[in-house]
N, C-alpha and C positions, 0 to 999 in steps of 0.2 A: 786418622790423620787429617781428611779434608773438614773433620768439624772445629781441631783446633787451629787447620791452618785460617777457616772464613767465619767460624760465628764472633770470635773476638771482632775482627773486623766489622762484619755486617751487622753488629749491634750498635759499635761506633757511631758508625755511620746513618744507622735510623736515629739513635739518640740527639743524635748535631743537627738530619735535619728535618727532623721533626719536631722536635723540642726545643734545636738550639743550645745543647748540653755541649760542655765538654768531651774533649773526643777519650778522655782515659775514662769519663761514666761507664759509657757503651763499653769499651774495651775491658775494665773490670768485671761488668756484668756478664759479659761474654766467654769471659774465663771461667766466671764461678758456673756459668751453665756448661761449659767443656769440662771442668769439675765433677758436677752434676751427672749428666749423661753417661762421663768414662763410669764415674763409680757404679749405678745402674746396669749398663751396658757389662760389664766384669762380672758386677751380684747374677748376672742373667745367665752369662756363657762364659766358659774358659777362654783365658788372654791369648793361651800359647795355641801353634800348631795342630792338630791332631791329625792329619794326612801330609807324611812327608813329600811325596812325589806332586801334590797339588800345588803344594806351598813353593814347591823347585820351580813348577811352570807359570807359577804366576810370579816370581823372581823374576824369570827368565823374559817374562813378557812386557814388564815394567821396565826392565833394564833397555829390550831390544824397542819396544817402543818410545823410549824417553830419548834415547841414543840416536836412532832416525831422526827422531824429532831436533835432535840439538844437530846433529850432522847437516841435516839440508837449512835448516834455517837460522842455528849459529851464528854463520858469517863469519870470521873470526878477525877477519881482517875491518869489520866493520862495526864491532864491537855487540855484535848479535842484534843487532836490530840497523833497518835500514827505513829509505823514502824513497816515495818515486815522484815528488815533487808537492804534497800537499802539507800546507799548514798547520795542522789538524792535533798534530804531535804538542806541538807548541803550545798551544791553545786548552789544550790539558792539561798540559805544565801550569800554565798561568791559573787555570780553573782548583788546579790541587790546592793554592796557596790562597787561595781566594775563598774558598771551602773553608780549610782548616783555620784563618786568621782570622775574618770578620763578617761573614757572607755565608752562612749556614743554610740559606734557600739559593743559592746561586744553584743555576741549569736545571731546574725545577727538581733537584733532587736527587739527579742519577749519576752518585757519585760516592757509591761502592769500592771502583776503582780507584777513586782517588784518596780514599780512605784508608787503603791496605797499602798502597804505592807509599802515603806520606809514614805511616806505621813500620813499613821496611825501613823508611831513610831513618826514623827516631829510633828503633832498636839496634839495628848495626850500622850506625853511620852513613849509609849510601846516600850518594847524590842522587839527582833526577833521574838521569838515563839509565844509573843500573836499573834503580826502584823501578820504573818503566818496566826495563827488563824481564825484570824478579815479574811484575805484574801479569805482561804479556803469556811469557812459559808456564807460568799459573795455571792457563788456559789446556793447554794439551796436558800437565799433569794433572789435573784435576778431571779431565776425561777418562786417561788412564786409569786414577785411581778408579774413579767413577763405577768404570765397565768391569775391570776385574774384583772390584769387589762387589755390584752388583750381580754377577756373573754367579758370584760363589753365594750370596743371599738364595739366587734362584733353585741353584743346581740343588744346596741343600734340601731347600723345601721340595722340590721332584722327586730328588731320587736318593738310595742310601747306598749307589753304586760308586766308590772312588774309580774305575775305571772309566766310567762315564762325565765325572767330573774333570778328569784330569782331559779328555776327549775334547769339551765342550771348552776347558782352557786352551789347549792346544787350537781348536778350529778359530778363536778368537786371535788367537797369536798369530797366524796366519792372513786372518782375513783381516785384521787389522794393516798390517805389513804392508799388504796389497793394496789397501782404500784409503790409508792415509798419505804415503806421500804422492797419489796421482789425485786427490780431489780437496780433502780435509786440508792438508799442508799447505795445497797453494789457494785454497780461500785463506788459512790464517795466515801466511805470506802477503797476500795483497791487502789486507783491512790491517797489519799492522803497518804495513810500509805506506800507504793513505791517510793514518794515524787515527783511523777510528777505534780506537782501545776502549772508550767505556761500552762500545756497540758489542765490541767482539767481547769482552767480560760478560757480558749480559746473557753470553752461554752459557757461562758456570752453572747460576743459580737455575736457568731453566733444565739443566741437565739435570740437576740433584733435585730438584721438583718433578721428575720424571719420575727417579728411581724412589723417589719420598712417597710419589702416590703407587706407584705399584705394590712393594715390597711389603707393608704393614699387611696384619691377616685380618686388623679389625676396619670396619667401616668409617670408626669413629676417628682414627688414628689417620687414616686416608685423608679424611675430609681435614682433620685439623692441620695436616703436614700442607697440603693445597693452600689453604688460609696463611701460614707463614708466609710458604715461597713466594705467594704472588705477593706479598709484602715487601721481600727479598730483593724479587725481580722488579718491583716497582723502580725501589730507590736505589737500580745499579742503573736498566737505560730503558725508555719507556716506550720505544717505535712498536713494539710487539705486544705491551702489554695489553691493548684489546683483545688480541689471541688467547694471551695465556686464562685471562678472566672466561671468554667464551665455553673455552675448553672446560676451565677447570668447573664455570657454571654446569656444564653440560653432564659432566663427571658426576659432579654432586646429586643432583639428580636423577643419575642413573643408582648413586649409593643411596637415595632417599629408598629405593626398594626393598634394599637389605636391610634393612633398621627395623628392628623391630619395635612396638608398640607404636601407635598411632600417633602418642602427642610429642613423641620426638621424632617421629619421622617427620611431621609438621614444621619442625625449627629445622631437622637438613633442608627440607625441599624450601624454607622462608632463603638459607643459608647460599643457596645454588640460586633463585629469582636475584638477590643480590649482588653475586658477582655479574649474570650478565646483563643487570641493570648497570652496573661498573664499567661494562665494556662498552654497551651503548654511549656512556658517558666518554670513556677512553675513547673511540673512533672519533667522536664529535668533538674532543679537542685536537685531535691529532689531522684531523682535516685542511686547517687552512697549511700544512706542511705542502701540502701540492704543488702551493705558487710560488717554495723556493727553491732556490738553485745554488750548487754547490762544486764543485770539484770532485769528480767521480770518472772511475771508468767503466763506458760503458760496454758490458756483455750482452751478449744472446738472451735477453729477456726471457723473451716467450718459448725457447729452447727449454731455459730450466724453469720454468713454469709447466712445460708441456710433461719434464719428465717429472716434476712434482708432483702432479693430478696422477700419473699412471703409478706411480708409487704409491699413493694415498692407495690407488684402487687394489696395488697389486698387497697393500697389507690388508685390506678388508676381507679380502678372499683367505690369507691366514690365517685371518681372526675368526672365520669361520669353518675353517678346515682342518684347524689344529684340534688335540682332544679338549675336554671335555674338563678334564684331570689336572689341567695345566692354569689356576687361574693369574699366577703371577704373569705370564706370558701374554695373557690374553688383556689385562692390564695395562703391562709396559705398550702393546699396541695400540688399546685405545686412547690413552692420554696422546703417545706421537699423531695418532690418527684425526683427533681433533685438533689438535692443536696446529696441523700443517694441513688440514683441510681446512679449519676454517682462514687461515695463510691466505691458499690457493684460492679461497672462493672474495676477499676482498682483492687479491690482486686481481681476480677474471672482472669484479664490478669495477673496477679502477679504470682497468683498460677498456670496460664497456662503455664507462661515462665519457671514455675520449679526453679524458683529462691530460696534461703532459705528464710524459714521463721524461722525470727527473731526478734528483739528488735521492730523495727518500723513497722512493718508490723502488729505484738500483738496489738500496739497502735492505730493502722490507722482507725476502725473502731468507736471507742467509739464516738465521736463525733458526727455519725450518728445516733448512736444507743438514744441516750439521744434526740437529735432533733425530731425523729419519735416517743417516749415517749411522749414527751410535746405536738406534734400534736395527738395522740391518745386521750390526757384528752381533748383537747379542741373538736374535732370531734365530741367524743360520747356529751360530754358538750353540744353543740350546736345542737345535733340530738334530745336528749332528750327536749331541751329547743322548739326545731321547733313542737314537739306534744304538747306542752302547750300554744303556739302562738292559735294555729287554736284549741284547747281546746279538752282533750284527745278523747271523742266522735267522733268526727266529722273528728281525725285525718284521714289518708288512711291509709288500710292494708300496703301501698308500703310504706309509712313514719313510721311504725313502724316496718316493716321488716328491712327498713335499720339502724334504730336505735338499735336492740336487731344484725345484723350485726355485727356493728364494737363495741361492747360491749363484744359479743366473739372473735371478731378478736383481743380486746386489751388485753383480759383474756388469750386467747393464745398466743399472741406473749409475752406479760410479763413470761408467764411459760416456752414458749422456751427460752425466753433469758437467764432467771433464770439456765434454765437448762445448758446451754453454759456457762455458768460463776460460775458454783456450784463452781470450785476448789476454790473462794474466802469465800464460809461459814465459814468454820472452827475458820479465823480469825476475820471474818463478828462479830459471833454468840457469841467471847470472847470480843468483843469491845461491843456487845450488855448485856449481864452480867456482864461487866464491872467489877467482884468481882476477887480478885486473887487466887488463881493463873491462868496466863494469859501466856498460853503454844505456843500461835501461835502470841502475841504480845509482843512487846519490848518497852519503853521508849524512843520517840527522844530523849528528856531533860530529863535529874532528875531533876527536879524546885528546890528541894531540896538542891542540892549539886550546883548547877550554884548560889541559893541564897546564900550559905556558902561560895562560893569562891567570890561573889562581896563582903562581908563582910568584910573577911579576906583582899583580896585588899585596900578596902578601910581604915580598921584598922593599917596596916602593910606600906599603905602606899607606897607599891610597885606598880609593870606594872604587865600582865599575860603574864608566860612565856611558857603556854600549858596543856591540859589537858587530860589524857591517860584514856584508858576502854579497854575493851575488847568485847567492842560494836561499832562495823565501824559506823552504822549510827551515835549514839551519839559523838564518840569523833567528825565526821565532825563537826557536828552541833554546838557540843557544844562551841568549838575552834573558832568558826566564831563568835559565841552568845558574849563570854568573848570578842572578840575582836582582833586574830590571821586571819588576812583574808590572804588564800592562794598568794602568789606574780604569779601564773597563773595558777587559778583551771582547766581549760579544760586541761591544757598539763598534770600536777598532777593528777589528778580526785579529785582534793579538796586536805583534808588532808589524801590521804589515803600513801604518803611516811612517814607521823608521826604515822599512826596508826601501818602500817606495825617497823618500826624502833623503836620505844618510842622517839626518840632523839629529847625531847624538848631542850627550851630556857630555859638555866642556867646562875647566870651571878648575879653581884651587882644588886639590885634594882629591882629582879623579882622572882617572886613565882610561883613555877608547883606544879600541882594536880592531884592523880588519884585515880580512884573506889579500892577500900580494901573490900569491904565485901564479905562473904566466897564465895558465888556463883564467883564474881569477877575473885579469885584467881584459879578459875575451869576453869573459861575462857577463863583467859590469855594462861595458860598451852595449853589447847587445842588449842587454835590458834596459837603459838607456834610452838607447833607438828604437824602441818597441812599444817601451811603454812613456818617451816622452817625459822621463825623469831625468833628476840633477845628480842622482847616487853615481855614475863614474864622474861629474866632475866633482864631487865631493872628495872620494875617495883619493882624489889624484892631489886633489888641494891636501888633504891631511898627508898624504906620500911627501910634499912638497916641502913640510914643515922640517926646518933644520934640528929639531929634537926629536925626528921620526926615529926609532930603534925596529930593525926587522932582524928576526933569527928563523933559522930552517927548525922545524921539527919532522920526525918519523912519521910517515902516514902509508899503511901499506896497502890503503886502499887505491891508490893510483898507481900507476905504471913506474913512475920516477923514484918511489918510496918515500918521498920527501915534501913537505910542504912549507910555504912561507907564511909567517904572520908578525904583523906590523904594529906598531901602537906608538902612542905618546903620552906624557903624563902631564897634568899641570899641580 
């Protein structure tokens, strides 16, 4: 499922921008290898079933995790995705179009997201905001898929006990339940409503670059899965990728051991100097990011820093305590274990150089954070399932000490991290109540009002000539959504010259719009006064105009259920 849902995409996307290719190359290509792989993949093992009661609980655990997942962050009344004021949103919008149309090296590349986002809108129609959407929920079902079908890779290669398996699904179904909506949900909560979306994608590919290097039995197979992913993970978002190269360097050279004959163990170990000559390179262009600054909110730093390190520490002591017997397991730990130590060890020299912290240094962590998540359900998963192999009796005191182990190690580190990221509840807990009034959330879109104005468009017969708020992130979004893509969003920051100004497109043959309802008019003033802009009296000047037309639409994100929007055409 996750190969046909990302390689079509991720080959697009390397082909366009690395080559500069049309985006159906890649997508073609991408098909005939999902072709490829399924038929392989079937010649190798039966398609269907072969343990009903495993196949139930792993139903069962897709359904109840997808379902949580869509219940707290849904929103329904907000059209499943929200802001808590940043731009960011917008800006990717404008960056998709910018991508796909004439700009193939635009944002140095990391723009996987925006390659599967524009791919949804050309297959079924969707506008921006669903595709957004579709992109965003990607994210947690592609975790999903991720773990319980890693989950059944493992259990397989262990054990040929179904009782054990179905165990090790169940502890996952559970400990998932538990860790996802108190830590996972409201980081993916607050980096979608920030609008960092190519950051938070940039999970995916690092997640299935985990289970890619674990899971193969051959060495060879290891090191080649490594070599894509970071290719992968290059060209979706690149704040991490000295990580992933370090790691993966570090990996390959540990598989340089297992290889037999000398003169290829020569080209791994050439294979592994490479990548972390790569990362040295990566750090060193990623360095002058220090001196800028961005719209972030800040958390407990060094809080989840602090329980990062003791996590790293408290998987090294698994990695060493667990059998012998186990090497898939010992695997999925060393990849997480590099990979968020060496995290941990450039954020401790970060903060040792005294440099500020800022925008990317906030960001820099998450990435780890969410990968030693996903290794924690699978761990205890797999701990609990190894007492049902050898059948709870007969287990050893030492197999179930280290099972109820890392069962509070994962209870505690989710409550530290929890507590390192508390400043996100506020907003977390009004997307989770979802009822308004919604004090800590905002509206990307009004669906409402973007629906009145394709209407109007299309009745009237006109182009869109712009659309004013007194909401930064919406008017970004919105302006890109109708069809105003900034002429060079990085140099602008999107549309924020038209937020600050009003000074839309007036003119024969085009019609502007903007929010009128009472709160509205409170907004504009104050943004106004704040920032020393002409946006309300613009606004009140187009109000003023004797061919102003205002109609209420539905909005059930606010209290009143109703909002206004205004326009005039010429």
């Amino acid at each position: 499922m996750l190969l046909w849902l990302l390689l079509p995409g991720a080959l697009a996307n390397l082909f366009r921008a690395v080559l500069g290719l049309p985006l159906w190359v890649g997508a073609v290509a991408g098909t005939a290898g999902g072709v490829g792989v399924t038929w392989k993949v079937l010649a190798w093992r039966r398609a269907w079933p072969t343990y009903g009661p495993l196949v139930l609980i792993q139903v069962l655990y897709l359904i109840t995790t997808l379902g949580l997942t869509w219940r707290i962050l849904g929103i329904p009344a907000l059209g499943g995705l929200v802001s808590i004021g940043g731009g960011d949103a917008g800006n990717h919008a404008a960056l998709q179009m910018d991508f796909v149309t004439h700009k193939p090296k635009t944002y140095e590349g990391f723009t996987f997201f925006h390659t599967l986002t524009y791919g949804l809108r050309w297959l079924f129609g969707l506008d921006t905001f669903t595709s957004f959407r579709a992109g965003f929920y990607l994210v947690p079902v592609s975790m999903a898929l991720a773990l319980a079908g890693g989950l059944e890779f493992v259990a397989g290669r262990l054990w040929r006990s179904g009782r054990a398996m179905v165990a090790a699904q169940a502890t996952l179904w559970v400990a998932t339940v538990t860790a996802w909506p108190f830590l996972l949900l409201r980081l993916l909560h607050y980096h979608q409503s920030d609008g960092f979306y190519a950051h938070l994608f940039g999970t995916v590919p690092l997640v299935l670059a985990w289970l890619a290097y674990a899971l193969p039995r051959s060495p060879w197979v290891r090191c080649a899965a490594l070599a894509v992913f970071v290719v992968f993970y290059r060209y979706t978002y690149g704040l991490n990728l000295g990580d992933l190269l370090a790691a993966s360097g570090l990996l390959v050279l540990l598989e340089a051991t297992r290889v037999s004959g000398s003169k290829y163990r020569g080209g791994v170990v050439l294979l592994g100097l490479v990548f972390l000559a790569a990362a040295t390179y990566a750090y060193w262009r990623l360095l002058p990011l220090k001196d800028i600054s961005g719209g972030i909110t800040f958390y407990s730093y060094a809080r989840a820093l602090r329980v990062q390190c003791w996590t790293v520490v408290g998987l090294l002591a698994v990695r060493f305590l667990s059998s012998r017997e186990e090497p898939v397991e010992r695997r999925l730990i060393d990849f997480a274990l590099l990979f968020a130590g060496v995290n941990a060890l450039v954020q401790q020299a970060y903060l040792g150089a005294g440099w500020r912290v800022d925008y990317y240094f906030l960001k820099y962590g998450f990435h780890a954070v969410v990968l030693l998540l996903c290794l924690g359900l699978l761990v205890i998963s797999i701990r609990v399932g190894g007492l049902f192999q050898k059948g709870l009796a007969r287990a050893g005191r030492w197999e179930w000490a280290l099972a109820v182990l890392v069962a509070v190690g994962l209870f505690e580190v989710t409550r530290g991290w929890g507590r390192a990221f508390k400043i996100y509840v506020p907003s977390y807990w009004d997307r989770v109540r979802a009822e308004p009034p919604l004090p800590n959330l905002d509206a990307l879109e009004d669906r409402g009002a973007v629906a009145l104005a394709r209407q109007v468009l299309r009745e009237e017969g006109k182009s869109f000539g712009g659309y004013l708020s007194p909401s930064w992130p919406r008017t970004n979004f919105t302006n890109v959504e109708l069809g105003w893509v900034p002429d060079d969003w990085s140099r602008t920051n999107g549309h924020w010259p038209l937020f600050v100004s009003g000074q839309v497109r007036q003119g024969p043959g085009l019609c502007v719009f903007w929010e009128a309802s009472a709160s509205d008019w409170e907004g504009y003033q104050r943004f106004s006064k704040e920032e020393g802009s002409p946006l309300a009296d613009v606004v009140r000047g187009l109000q003023a105009r004797p061919d102003a037309v205002c109609r209420e639409h539905a909005a059930p994100w606010v209290a009143s259920g109703s909002r206004t929007l205004c326009y005039r055409c010429d």
